[in-house]
N, C-alpha and C positions, 0 to 999 in steps of 0.2 A: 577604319572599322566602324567608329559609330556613325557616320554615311551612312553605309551598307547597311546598319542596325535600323538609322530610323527611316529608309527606302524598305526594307523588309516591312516597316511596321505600317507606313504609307500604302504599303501593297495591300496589307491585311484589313485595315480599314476598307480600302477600294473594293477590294473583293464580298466584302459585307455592305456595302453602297450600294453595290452597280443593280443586286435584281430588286432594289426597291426602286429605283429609277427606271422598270422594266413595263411600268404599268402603261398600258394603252392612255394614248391622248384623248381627253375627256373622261378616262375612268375614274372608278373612286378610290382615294388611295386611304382608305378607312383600313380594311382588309386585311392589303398589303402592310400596311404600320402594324395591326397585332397581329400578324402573323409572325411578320421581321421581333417583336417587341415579346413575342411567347418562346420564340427560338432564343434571342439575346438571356430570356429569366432561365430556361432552363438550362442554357449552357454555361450561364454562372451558377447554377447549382450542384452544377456535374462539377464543376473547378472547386467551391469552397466543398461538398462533400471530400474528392479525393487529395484537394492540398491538406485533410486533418489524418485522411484516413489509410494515406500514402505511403508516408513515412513507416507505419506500423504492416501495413502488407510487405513491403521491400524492407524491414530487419526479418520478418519472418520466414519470407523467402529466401534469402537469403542465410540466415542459419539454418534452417533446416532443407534446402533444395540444391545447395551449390550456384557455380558460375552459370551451367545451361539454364537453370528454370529463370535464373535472374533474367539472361538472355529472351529466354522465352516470354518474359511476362512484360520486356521492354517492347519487343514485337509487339505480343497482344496490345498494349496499352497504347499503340501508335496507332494500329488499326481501328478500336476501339472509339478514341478518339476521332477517327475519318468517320466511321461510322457514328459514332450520335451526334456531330456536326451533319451529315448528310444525313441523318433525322429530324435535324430541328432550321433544315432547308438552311446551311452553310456548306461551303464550298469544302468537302473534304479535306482538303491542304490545311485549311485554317483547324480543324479540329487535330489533324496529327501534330500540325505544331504547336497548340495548346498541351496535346498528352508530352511532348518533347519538355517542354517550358515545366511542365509537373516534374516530370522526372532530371534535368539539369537541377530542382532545388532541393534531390536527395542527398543524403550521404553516403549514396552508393553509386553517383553519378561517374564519376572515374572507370569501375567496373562494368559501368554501363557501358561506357565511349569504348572501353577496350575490347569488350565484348561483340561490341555492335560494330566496329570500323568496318569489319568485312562485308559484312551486310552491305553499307554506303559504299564500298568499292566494285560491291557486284552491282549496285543500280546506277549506279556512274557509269559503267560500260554499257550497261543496257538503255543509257538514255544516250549516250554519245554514239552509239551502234544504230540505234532505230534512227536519229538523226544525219546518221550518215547513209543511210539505207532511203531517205527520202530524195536523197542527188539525184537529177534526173541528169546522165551520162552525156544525151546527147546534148542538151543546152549547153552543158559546159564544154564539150567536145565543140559547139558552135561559135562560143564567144571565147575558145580560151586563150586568144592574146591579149581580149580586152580584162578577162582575169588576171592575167597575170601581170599583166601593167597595174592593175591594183593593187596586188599583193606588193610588186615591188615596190610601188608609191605606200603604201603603207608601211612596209619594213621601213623604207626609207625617214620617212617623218617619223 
């Protein structure tokens, strides 16, 4: 598990890397630095305003809205996060897993997970559906004894 944690975290840096190494050869990378360096301030802004102002939104919603709006405001706050990461030119992924990273440090996080698994179980099938939807039939109709000698070398090892 902590692999998997600091490859996840590996990932997220890269991901905030790679479009400032995007700059043409011989350009100025003046620019690109504040531009990477005005997204980095406000997207810590966004993080220390909602880690103070978080916990007071989710006990309120929470008493007074029930299980749904909590629900709800877990959605919004994932989306949220995509969006002003893809305002301040970050890779959407990296801003919902920051709003995730807010809300795992509530103490409403439990009702969150419980809330939210279905949600993560419909987009699991809809990412392993579209992923199976890109097979192209015949290739594999073409090569599949040399598939399937792999599959069973694999099983095998």
């Amino acid at each position: 598990t902590g692999i998997l944690l600091l490859q996840d975290v590996y990932v997220m840096v890269l991901m905030l890397l790679i479009p400032m190494t995007a700059v043409a050869s011989g350009g100025d990378w003046g620019p690109e630095l504040l531009k990477s360096g005005m997204g980095l301030a406000g997207m810590v802004a966004i993080v220390l305003a909602m880690r103070y102002a978080l916990p007071l939104i989710l006990r309120q919603v929470s008493h007074r809205g029930g299980p749904e709006l909590l629900t709800l405001l877990g959605v919004v706050m994932a989306a949220g996060g995509a969006w002003s990461a893809e305002l301040f030119g970050w890779p959407p992924a990296i801003g919902a897993c920051i709003a995730g990273l807010l809300l795992a440090q509530a103490d409403e996080r439990h009702q969150l997970v419980a809330d939210i698994s279905p949600f993560l179980d419909v987009c699991n099938a809809l990412c392993f559906i579209s992923l199976g939807m890109l097979v192209q039939l015949d290739v594999v109709m073409t090569n599949a004894r040399l598939l399937l000698l792999a599959i069973g070398a694999t099983l095998i090892l």
